[in-house]
MIMI-647104 format. One record per residue (C-alpha): x, y negated, z. Coordinates in pm, whole numbers, plus 50000, padded with zeros to 5 digits. Each point is the difference from the previous one (the first is absolute). Example, Ala and Ser with C-alpha at 12.3 -4.5 7.8 and 13.67 -1.06 7.14 Angstrom:
% residues 2
{c1: 51230 c2: 50450 c3: 50780}
{c1: 50137 c2: 49656 c3: 49934}
***
This chain:
% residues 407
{c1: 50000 c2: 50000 c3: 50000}
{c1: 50183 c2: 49671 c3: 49919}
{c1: 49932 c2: 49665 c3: 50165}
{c1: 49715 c2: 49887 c3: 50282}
{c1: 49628 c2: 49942 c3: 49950}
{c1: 49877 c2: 49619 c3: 50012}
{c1: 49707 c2: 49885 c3: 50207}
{c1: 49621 c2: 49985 c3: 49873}
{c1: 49908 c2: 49672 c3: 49801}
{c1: 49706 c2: 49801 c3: 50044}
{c1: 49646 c2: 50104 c3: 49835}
{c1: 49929 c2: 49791 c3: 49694}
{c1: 49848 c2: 50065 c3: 49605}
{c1: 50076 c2: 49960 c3: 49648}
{c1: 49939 c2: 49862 c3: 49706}
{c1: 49943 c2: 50157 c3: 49669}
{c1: 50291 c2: 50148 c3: 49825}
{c1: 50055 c2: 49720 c3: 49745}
{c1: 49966 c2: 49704 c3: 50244}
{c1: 50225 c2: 50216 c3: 50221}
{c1: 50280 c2: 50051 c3: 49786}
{c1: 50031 c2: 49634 c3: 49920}
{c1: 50047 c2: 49955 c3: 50334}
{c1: 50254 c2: 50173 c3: 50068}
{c1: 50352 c2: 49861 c3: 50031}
{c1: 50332 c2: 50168 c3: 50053}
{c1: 50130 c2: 49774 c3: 50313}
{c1: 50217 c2: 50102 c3: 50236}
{c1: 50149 c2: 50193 c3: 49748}
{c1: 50211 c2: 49877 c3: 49703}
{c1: 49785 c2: 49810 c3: 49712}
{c1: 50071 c2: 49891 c3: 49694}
{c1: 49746 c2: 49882 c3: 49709}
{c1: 50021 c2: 50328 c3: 49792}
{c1: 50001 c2: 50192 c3: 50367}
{c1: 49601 c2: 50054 c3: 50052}
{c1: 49839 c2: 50187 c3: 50301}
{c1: 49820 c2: 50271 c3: 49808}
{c1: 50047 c2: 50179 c3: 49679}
{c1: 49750 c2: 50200 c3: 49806}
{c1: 50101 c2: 50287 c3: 50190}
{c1: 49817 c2: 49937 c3: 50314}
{c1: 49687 c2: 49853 c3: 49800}
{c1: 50002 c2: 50384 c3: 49843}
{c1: 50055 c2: 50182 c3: 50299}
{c1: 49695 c2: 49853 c3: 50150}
{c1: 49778 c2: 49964 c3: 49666}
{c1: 50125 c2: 50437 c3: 49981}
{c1: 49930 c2: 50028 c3: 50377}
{c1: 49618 c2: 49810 c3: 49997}
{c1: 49908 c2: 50229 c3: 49693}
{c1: 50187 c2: 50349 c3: 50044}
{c1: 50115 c2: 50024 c3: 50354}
{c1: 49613 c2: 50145 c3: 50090}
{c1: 49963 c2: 50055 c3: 50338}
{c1: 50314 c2: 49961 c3: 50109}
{c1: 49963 c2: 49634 c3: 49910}
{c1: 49778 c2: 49884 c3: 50323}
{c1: 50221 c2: 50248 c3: 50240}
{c1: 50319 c2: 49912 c3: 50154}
{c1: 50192 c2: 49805 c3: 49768}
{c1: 50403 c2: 49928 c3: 50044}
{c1: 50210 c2: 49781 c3: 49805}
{c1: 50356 c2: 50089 c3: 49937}
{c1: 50246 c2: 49733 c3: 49812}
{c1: 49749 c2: 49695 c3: 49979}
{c1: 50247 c2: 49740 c3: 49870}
{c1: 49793 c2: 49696 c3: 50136}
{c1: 49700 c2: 50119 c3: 50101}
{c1: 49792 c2: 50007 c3: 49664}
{c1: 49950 c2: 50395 c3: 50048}
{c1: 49904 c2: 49989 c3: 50363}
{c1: 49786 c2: 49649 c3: 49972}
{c1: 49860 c2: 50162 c3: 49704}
{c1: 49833 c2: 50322 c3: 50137}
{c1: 49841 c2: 49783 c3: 50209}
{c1: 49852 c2: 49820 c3: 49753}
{c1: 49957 c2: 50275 c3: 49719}
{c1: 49929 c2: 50278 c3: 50229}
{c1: 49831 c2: 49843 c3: 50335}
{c1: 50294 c2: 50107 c3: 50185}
{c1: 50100 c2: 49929 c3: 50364}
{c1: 50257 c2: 50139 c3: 50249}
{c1: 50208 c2: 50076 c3: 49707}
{c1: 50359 c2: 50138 c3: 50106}
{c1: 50305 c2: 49817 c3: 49807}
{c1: 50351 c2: 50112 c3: 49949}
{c1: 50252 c2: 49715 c3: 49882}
{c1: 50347 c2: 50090 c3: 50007}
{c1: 50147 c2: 49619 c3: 49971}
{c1: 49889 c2: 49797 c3: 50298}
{c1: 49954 c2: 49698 c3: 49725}
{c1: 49728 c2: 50209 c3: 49862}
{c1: 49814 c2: 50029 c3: 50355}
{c1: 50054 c2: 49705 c3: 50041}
{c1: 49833 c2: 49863 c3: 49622}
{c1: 49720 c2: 50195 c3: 50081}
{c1: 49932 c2: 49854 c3: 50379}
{c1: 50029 c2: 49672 c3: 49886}
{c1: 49742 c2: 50090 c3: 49665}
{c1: 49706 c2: 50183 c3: 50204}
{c1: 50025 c2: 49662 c3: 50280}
{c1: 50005 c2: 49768 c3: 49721}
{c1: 49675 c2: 50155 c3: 49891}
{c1: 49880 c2: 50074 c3: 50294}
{c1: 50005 c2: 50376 c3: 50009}
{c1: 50267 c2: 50119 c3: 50248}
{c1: 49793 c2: 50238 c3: 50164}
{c1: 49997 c2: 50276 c3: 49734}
{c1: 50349 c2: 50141 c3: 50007}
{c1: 50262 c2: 50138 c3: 50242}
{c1: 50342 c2: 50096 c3: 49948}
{c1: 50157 c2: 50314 c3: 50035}
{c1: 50322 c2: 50196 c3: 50011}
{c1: 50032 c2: 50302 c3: 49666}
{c1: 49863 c2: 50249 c3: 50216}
{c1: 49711 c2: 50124 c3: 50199}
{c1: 49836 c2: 49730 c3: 50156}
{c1: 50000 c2: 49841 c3: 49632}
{c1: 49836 c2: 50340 c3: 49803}
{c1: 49803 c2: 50207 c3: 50275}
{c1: 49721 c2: 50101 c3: 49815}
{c1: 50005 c2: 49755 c3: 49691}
{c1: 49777 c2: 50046 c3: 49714}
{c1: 50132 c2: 49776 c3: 49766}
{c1: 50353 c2: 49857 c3: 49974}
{c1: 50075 c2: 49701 c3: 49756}
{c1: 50381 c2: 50012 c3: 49929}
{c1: 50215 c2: 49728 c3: 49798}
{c1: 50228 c2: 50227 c3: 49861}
{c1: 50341 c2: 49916 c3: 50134}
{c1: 50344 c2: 50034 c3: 49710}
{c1: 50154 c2: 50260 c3: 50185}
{c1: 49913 c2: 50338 c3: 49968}
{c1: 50156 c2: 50077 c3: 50376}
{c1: 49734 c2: 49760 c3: 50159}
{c1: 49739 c2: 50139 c3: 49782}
{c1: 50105 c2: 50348 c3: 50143}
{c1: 49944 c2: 49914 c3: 50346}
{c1: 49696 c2: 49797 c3: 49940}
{c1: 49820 c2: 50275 c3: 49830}
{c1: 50143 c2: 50287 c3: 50247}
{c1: 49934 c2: 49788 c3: 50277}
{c1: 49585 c2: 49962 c3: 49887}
{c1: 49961 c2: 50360 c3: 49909}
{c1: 50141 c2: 50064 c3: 50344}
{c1: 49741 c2: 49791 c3: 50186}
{c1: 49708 c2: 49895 c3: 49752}
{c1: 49660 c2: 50188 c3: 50004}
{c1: 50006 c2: 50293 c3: 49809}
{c1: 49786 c2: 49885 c3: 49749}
{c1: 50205 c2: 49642 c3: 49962}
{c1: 49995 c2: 49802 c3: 49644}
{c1: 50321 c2: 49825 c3: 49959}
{c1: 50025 c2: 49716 c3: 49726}
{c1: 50333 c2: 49914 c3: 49936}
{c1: 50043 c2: 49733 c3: 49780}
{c1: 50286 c2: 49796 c3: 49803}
{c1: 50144 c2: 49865 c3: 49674}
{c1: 50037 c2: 50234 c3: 49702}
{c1: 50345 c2: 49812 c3: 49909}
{c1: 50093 c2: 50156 c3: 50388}
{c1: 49834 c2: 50296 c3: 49987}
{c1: 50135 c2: 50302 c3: 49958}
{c1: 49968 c2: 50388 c3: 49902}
{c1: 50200 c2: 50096 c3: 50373}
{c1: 49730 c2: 49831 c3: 50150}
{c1: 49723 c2: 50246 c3: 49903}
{c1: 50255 c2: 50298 c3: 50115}
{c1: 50070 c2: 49826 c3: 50319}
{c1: 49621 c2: 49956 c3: 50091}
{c1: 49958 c2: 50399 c3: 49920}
{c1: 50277 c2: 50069 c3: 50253}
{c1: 49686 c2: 49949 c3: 50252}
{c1: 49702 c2: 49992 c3: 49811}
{c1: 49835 c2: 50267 c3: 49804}
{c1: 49856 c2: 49782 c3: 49740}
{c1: 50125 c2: 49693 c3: 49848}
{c1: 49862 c2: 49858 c3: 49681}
{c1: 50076 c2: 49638 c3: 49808}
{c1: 49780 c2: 49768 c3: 49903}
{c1: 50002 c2: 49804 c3: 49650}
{c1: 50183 c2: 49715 c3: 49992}
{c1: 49768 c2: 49657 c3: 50085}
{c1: 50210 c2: 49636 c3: 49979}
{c1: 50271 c2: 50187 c3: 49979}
{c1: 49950 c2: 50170 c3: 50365}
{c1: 49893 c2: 50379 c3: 50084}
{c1: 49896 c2: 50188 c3: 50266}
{c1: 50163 c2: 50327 c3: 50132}
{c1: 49707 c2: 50192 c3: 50171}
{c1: 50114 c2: 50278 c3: 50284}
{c1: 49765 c2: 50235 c3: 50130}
{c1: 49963 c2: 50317 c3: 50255}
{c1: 50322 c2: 49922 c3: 50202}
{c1: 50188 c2: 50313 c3: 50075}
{c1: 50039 c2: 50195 c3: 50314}
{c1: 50279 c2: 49920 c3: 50258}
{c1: 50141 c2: 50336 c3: 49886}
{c1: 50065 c2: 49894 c3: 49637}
{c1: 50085 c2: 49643 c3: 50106}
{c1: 50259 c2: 50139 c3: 50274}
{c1: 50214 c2: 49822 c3: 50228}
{c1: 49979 c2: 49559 c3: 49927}
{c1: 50310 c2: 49951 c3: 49712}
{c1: 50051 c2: 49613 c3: 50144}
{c1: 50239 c2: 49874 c3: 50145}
{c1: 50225 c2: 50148 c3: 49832}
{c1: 50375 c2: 50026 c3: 50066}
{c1: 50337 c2: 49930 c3: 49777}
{c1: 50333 c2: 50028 c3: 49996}
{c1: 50281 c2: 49788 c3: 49837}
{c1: 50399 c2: 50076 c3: 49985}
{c1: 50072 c2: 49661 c3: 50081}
{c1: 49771 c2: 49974 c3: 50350}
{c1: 50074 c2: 50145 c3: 50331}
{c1: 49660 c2: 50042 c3: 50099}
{c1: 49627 c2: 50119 c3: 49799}
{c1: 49760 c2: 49755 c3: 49874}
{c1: 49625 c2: 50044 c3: 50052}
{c1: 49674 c2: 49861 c3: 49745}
{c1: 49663 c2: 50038 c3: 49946}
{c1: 49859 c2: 50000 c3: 49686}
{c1: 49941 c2: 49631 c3: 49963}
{c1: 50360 c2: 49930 c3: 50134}
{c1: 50213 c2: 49777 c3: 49781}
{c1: 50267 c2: 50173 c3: 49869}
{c1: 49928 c2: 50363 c3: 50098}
{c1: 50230 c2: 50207 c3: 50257}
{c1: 50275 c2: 49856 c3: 49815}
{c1: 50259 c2: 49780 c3: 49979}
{c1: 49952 c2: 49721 c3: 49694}
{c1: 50299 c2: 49905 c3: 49787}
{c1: 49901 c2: 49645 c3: 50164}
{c1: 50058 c2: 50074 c3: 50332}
{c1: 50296 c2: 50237 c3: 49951}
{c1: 50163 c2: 49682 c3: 49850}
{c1: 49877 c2: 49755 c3: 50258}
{c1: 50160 c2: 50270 c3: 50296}
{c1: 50336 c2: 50025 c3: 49798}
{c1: 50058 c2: 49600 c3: 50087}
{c1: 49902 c2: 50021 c3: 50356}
{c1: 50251 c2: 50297 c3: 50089}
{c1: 49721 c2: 50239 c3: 50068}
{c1: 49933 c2: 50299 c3: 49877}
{c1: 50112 c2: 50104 c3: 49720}
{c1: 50297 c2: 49884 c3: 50020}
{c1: 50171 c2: 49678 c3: 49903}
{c1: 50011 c2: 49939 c3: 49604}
{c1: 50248 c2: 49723 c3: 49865}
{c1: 49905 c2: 49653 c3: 50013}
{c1: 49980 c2: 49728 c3: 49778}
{c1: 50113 c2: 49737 c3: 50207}
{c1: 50251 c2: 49993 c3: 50339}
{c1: 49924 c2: 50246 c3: 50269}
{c1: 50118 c2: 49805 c3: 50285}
{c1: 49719 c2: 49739 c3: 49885}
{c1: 49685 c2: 50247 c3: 50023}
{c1: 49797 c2: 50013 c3: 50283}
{c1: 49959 c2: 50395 c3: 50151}
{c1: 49689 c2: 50162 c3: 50144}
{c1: 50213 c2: 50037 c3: 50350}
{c1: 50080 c2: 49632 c3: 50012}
{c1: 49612 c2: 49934 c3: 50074}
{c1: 49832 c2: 50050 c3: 50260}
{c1: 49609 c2: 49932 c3: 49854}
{c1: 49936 c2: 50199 c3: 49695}
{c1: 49647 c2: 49995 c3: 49759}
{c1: 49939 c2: 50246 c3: 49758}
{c1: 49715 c2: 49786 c3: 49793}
{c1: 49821 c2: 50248 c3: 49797}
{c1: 50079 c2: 50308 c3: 50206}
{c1: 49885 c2: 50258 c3: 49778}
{c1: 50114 c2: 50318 c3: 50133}
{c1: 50230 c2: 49843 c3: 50245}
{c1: 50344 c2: 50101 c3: 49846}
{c1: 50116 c2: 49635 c3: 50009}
{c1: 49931 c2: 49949 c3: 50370}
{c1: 50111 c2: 50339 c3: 50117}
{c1: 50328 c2: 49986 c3: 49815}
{c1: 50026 c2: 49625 c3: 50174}
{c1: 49903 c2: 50168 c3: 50322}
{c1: 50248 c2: 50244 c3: 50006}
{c1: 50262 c2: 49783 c3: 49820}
{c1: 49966 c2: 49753 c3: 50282}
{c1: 49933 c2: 50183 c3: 50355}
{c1: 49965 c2: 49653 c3: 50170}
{c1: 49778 c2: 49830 c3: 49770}
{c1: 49639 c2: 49983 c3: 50037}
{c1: 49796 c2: 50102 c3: 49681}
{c1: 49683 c2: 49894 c3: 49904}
{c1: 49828 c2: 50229 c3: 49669}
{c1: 49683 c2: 49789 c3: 49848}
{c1: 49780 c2: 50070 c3: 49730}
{c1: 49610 c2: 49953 c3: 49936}
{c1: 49981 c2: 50360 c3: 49886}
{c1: 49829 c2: 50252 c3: 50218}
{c1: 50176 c2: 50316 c3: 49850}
{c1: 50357 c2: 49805 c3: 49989}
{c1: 49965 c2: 49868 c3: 50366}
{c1: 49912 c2: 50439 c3: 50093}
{c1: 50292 c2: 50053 c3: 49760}
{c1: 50242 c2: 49782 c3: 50146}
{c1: 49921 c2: 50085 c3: 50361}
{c1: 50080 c2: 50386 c3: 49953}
{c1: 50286 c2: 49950 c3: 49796}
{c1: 50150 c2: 49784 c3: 50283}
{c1: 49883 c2: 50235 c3: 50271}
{c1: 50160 c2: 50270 c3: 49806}
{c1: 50335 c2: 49814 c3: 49992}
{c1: 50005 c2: 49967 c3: 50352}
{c1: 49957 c2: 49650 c3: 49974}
{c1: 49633 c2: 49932 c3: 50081}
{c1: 50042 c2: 49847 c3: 50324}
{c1: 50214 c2: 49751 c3: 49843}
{c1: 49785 c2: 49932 c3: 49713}
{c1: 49669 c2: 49798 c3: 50047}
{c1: 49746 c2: 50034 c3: 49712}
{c1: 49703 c2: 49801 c3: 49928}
{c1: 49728 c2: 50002 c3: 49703}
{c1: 49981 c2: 49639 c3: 49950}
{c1: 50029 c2: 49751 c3: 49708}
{c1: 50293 c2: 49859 c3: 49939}
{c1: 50187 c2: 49865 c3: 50261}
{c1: 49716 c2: 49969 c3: 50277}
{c1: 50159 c2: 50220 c3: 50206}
{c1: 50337 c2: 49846 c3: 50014}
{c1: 49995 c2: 49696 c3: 50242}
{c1: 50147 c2: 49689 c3: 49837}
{c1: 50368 c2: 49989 c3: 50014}
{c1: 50096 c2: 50356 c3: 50093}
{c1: 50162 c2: 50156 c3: 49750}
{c1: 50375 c2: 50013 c3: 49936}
{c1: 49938 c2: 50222 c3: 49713}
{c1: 49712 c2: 50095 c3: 49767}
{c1: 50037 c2: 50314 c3: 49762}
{c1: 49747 c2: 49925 c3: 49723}
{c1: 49894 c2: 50255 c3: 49670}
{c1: 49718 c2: 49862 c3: 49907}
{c1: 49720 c2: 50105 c3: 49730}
{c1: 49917 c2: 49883 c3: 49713}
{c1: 49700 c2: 50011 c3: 49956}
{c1: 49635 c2: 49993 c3: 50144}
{c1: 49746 c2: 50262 c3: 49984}
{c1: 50081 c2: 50115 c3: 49636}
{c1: 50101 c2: 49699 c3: 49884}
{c1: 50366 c2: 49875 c3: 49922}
{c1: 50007 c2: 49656 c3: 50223}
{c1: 50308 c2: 49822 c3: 50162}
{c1: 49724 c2: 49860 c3: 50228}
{c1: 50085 c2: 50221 c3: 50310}
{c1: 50364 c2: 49978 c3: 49970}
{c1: 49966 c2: 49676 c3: 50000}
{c1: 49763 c2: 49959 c3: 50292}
{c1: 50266 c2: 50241 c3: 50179}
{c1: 50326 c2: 49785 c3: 49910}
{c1: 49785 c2: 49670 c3: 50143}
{c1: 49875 c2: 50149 c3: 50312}
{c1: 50405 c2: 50137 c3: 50070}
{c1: 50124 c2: 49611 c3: 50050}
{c1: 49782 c2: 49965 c3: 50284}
{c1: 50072 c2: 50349 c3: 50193}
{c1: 50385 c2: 49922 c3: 49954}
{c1: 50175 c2: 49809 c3: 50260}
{c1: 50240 c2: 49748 c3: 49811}
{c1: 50296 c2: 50130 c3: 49894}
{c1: 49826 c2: 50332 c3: 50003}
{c1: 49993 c2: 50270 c3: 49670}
{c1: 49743 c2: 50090 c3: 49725}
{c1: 50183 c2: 50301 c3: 49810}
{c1: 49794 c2: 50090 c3: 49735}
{c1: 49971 c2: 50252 c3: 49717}
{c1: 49820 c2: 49937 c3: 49695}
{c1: 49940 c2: 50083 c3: 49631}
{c1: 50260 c2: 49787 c3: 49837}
{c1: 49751 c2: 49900 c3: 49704}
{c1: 49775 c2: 49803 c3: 50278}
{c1: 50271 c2: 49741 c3: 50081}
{c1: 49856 c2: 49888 c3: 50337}
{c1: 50411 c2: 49809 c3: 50084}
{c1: 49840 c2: 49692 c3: 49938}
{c1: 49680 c2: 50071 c3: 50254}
{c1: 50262 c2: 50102 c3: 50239}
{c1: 50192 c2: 49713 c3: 49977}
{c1: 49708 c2: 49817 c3: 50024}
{c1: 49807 c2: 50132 c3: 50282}
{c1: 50298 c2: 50164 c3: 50255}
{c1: 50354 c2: 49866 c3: 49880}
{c1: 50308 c2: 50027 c3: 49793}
{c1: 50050 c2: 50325 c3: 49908}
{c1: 50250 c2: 50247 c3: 49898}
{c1: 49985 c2: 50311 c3: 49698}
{c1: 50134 c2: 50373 c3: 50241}
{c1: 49928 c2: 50252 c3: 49760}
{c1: 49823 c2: 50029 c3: 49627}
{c1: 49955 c2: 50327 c3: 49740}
{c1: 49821 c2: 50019 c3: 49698}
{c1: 49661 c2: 49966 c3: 50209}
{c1: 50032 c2: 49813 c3: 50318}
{c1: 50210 c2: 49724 c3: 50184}
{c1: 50014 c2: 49929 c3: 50401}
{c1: 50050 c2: 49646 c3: 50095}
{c1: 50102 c2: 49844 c3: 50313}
{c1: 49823 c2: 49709 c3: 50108}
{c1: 50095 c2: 49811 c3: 50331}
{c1: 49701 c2: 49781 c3: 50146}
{c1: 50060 c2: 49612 c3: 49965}
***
């Protein structure tokens, strides 16, 4: 089970679908003018769901992957639902949809829940935005045929251009019958029925564990963990400048003038992921403290048994929070950042961005931003900008770390 449930909102309504989806806005989360709030996935899964679901429609109905609330606002309005259970990985996500259901005044319809029991006990139908990866899509779909009533309907929904033929054999791993629907605005539905026993479906697959030649210690994920239980050629650059594991690689500029993990005594991992930044920090520095952040429910369960694993977890605080929020102002001597690319499906330098901003204030001055990106994205001059002059470590055909010291 990853993460902690959230309290019960408010009771409230909604408005039609139409009015409701022009509603909707994005905030806290990044936004952008081609960014919307829905796509024509969610207004099929609930057109699909209101005309095929049958029954299954007016029993318990649970939400998994609701970007910003359109799904879960939605089956409200399409389906006359209330008490609907929600799973959002990314805390920004929660967060859209809190702030969307008060802004229309229906706050009461929804609670939040961990991937797990308390969210599927007995569900009828489950409305899923179908996530890229085919590991999170694994423990979804194991994870509802594990706890779902038997005779659930699950309506998992997503772009065609994302969509793919694994997704159909991952969904059969743990239900008996999957079908596709035809293509509509260039979204289908995936339709899994009769879930199969706990004998077919076996012991839970997630987390899962992994191994790398260049670690001293395993790394944990769960299926919606950035990264997988592995180390990214990102990261395993980034640790090569900070004389963690694995070891040192040559430099591009003096030695004597970079800045080492043991040298600082607070440490951020922004963007935790599985945790392999703040554990190697952890154990690279025994006296520094070492704070792991990310808004991701699976990388925040990731990160925590990949540290306790290590030996390290005592020493290693994590938090699912947004950004910096859990950093107080000022603390850090050094933040380790690898940050995505993108949003949802969508290629956007809008989080790194938000990520590199929010890093000036959690830095004391004179304090470190080492980050690792894709060298194509150029963020030096946002850097510069927003923390301090800054220096090139390390660069290969894909990424470069740069050192940035706050102003």
């Amino acid at each position: 089970m990853v993460g902690q449930d959230t309290g019960r909102c408010q009771n409230g309504s909604v408005p039609d679908l139409d009015t409701l989806f022009a509603a909707l806005s994005r905030e806290p989360d990044v936004d952008a003018p081609e960014l919307l709030a829905h796509d024509a996935t969610d207004r099929l899964l609930l057109e699909t769901a209101g005309s095929e679901a049958g029954p299954a429609a007016s029993g318990t109905i649970v939400v998994i992957g609701d970007r910003h609330g359109a799904l879960t606002l939605g089956a409200a309005s399409r389906l006359g639902a209330r008490d609907i259970r929600v799973h959002q990985d990314p805390i920004l996500g929660e967060r859209a949809l809190a702030a969307n259901a008060e802004r229309i005044g229906s706050s009461g319809i929804y609670r939040n829940h961990d991937l797990g029991e308390k969210l599927l006990a007995g569900a009828e139908l489950v409305l899923v935005q179908l996530p890229r990866s085919l590991a999170e899509l694994d423990e979804i779909a194991q994870t509802i045929a594990r706890w779902a009533a038997p005779g659930v309907t699950v309506l998992a929904g997503g772009r065609v251009k994302h969509m793919t033929h694994g997704m159909n054999e991952v969904l059969e791993r743990s239900f008996a019958r999957v079908s596709a629907g035809l293509a509509v605005r260039k979204s289908r539905i995936l339709t899994a029925r009769s879930p199969r026993s706990a004998t077919e479906l076996g012991e839970p697959r997630f987390p899962i564990w992994g191994d790398d030649p260049d670690l001293p210690f395993r790394i944990a994920a769960h299926g919606a963990t950035f990264g997988g239980a592995a180390l990214d050629h990102g990261s395993r650059l980034l640790l090569r400048t900070i004389g963690a594991p694995p070891s040192p690689a040559p430099r591009i500029v003096d030695r004597s003038a970079d800045a080492r993990a043991g040298d600082h005594s607070g440490i951020v991992d922004l963007g935790c992921g599985n945790g392999v930044l703040a554990t190697a920090a952890a154990l690279a520095a025994p006296q520094a403290r070492v704070t792991a952040t990310d808004q991701s429910r699976a990388a925040v369960a990731a990160a925590r048994l990949t540290a306790d694993a290590a030996g390290v977890g005592e020493r290693v605080s994590v938090h699912r929070a947004d950004a910096t929020e859990a950093v107080p102002d000022g603390w850090a001597d050094l933040i380790l950042l690898n940050p995505p690319f993108h949003t949802g499906s969508t290629v956007h330098p809008g989080v790194a961005h938000r990520l590199i901003r929010a890093s000036a204030g959690a830095l004391q001055t004179g304090g470190e931003l080492r980050l690792v990106f894709n060298s194509h994205l150029r963020y030096r001059t946002l850097v510069e900008r927003e923390i301090g002059p800054s220096r090139e470590l390390a660069r290969d055909r894909r990424f470069t770390v740069l050192s940035a010291i706050r102003r």
